[in-house]
C-alpha positions in Angstrom: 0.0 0.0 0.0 1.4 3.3 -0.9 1.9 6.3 1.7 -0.2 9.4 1.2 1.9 12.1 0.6 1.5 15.1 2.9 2.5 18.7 2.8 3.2 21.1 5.7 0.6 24.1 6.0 1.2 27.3 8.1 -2.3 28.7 9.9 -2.1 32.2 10.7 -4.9 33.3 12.8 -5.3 37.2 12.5 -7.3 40.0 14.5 -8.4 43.2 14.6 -9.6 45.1 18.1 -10.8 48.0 16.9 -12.0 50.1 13.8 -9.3 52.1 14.0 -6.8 49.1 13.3 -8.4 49.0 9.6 -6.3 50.5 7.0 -8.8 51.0 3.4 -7.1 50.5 0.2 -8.2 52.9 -2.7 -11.4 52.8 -3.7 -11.4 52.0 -7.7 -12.2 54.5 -9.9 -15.7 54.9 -10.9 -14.7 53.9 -14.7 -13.7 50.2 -13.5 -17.1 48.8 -13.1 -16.2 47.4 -9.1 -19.2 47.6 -7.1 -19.1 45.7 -4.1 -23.7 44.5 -2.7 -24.6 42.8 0.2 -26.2 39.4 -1.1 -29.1 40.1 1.3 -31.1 37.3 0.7 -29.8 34.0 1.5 -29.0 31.6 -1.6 -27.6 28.6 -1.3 -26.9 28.0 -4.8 -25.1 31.7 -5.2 -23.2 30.8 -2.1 -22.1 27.6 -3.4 -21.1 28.9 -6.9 -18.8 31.7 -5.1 -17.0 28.9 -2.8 -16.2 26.8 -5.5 -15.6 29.2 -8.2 -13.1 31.4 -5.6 -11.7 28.2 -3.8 -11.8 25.8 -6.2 -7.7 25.9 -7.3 -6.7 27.0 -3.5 -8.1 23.6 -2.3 -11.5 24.7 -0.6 -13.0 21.5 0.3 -15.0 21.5 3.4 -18.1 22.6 2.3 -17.8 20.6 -1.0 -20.0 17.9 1.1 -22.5 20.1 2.8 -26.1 19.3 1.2 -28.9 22.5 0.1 -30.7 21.9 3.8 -26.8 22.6 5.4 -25.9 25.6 3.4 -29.6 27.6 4.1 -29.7 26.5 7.8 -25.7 28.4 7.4 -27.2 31.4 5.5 -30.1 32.1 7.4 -28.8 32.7 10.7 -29.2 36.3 11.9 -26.2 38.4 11.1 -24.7 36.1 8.6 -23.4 38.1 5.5 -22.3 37.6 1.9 -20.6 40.9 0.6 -20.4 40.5 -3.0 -17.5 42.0 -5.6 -18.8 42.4 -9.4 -16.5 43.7 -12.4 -19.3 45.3 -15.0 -21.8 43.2 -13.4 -20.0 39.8 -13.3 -19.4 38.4 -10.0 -15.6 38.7 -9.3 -15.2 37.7 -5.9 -16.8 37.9 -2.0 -16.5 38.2 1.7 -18.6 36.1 4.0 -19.4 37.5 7.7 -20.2 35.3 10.6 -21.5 36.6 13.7 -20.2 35.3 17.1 -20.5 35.2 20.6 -19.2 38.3 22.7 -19.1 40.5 19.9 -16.9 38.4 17.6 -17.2 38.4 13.8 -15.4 35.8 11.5 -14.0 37.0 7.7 -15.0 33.0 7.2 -14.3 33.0 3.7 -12.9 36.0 1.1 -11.1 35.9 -2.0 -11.4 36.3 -6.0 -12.2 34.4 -8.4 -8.9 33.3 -10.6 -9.5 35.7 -13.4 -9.9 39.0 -11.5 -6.8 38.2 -9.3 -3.9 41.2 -9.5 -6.4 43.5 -10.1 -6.1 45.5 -7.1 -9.8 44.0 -6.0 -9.2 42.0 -3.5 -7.7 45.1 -1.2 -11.1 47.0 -1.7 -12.9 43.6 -1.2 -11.7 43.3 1.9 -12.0 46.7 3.0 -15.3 46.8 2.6 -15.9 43.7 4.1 -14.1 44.4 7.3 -15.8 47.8 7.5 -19.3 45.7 7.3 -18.1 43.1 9.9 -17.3 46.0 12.3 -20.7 47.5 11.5 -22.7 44.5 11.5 -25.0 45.2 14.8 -26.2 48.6 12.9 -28.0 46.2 10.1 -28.7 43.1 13.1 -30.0 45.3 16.1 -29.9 42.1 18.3 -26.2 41.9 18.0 -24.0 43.9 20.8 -21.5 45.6 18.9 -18.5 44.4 16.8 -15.2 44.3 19.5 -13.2 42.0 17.1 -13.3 41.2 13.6 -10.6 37.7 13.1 -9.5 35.5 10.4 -7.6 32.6 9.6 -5.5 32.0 6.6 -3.0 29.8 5.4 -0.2 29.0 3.2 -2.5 27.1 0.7 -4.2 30.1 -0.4 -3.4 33.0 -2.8 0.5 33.8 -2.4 -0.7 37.6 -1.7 -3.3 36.7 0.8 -0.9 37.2 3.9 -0.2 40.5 2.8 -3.1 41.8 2.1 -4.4 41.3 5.3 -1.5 43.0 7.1 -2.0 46.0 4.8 -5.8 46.2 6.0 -4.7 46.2 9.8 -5.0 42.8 10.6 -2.2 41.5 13.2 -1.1 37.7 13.5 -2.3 36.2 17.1 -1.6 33.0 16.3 0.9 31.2 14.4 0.1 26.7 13.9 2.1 24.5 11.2 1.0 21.3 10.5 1.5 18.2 8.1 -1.8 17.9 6.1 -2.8 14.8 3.4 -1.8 16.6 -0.2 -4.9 16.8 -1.5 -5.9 18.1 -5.2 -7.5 21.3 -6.0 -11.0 20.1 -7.4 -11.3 23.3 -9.5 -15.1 24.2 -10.1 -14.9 22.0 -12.6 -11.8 20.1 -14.5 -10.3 22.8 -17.1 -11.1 25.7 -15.7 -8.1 26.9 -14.6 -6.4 29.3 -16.9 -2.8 27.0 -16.8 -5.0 23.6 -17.8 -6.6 25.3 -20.7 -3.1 26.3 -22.4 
């Protein structure tokens, strides 16, 4: 029987404590067609298309299995939020918001879809997305207000990923490396990466 091969992952887990700590990148010019909506009503099919579709070639996997029930029970909770990016009216890439205990919020997922990377979106993405996270209890009046907007990211995503969070104010708290199963990117679907289609 052949060993699975395994590759070492760095976690970093990431904070802000205030608003203050937020640094906004420019805001793109009016002329580029970015617009960044709140996807306000919960879709679990528009949900799913943005997870795979953004993580499909950074290996996104855990919600690959979850089932339509699973994904609207996720949606539907109060203060859950989907913060979507469009180029001209095409979806480019999002930030989803999850509400916790104590005043917590959770960037659980953000990031662009492979085309639109480098295109000095993802800074304004994720702006916008932390500005909403540390407004959420003005949209939710049953939430106490935002004390701490975190995140987790990892060496399996985007090689700028790191970066751009520290640029936007967020500050490492946490540090974990571990030795994880190599497992394939599934892609949204085979091809549709821009390297297997040359």
């Amino acid at each position: 029987m052949s060993e699975s091969t395994t590759t070492t992952v760095t976690t970093w887990s990431m904070e802000q404590t205030s608003p203050a700590d937020l640094v906004p990148a420019r805001v793109p010019d009016a002329s580029s067609g970015i617009r960044i909506e709140r996807a306000a009503v919960p879709c679990p099919e528009f949900s799913r298309f943005l997870y795979t579709a953004v993580g499909g070639d950074i290996t996104w996997t855990d919600r690959l299995s979850w089932s339509y029930d699973r994904w609207a029970a996720f949606l539907e909770r109060p203060g859950t939020e989907t913060w979507v990016a469009y180029e001209h009216g095409t979806p480019a890439g999002y930030v989803e918001l999850d509400p916790q205990p104590e005043g917590a919020v959770e960037i659980v997922y953000f990031g662009l879809i492979p085309r639109f990377r480098g295109r000095r979106i993802g800074g304004h993405l994720l702006s916008v997305g932390t500005a909403r996270a540390w407004d959420l209890a003005a949209r939710w009046p049953e939430r106490e207000p935002t004390k701490r907007v975190w995140l987790h990211t990892c060496s399996l995503d985007g090689p700028h990923a790191l970066d751009n969070y520290e640029r936007r104010g967020f500050r490492v708290f946490g540090t974990e490396v571990t030795e994880e199963p190599e497992v394939p990117a599934p892609g949204p679907w085979p091809g549709a990466h821009p390297e297997e289609a040359a």
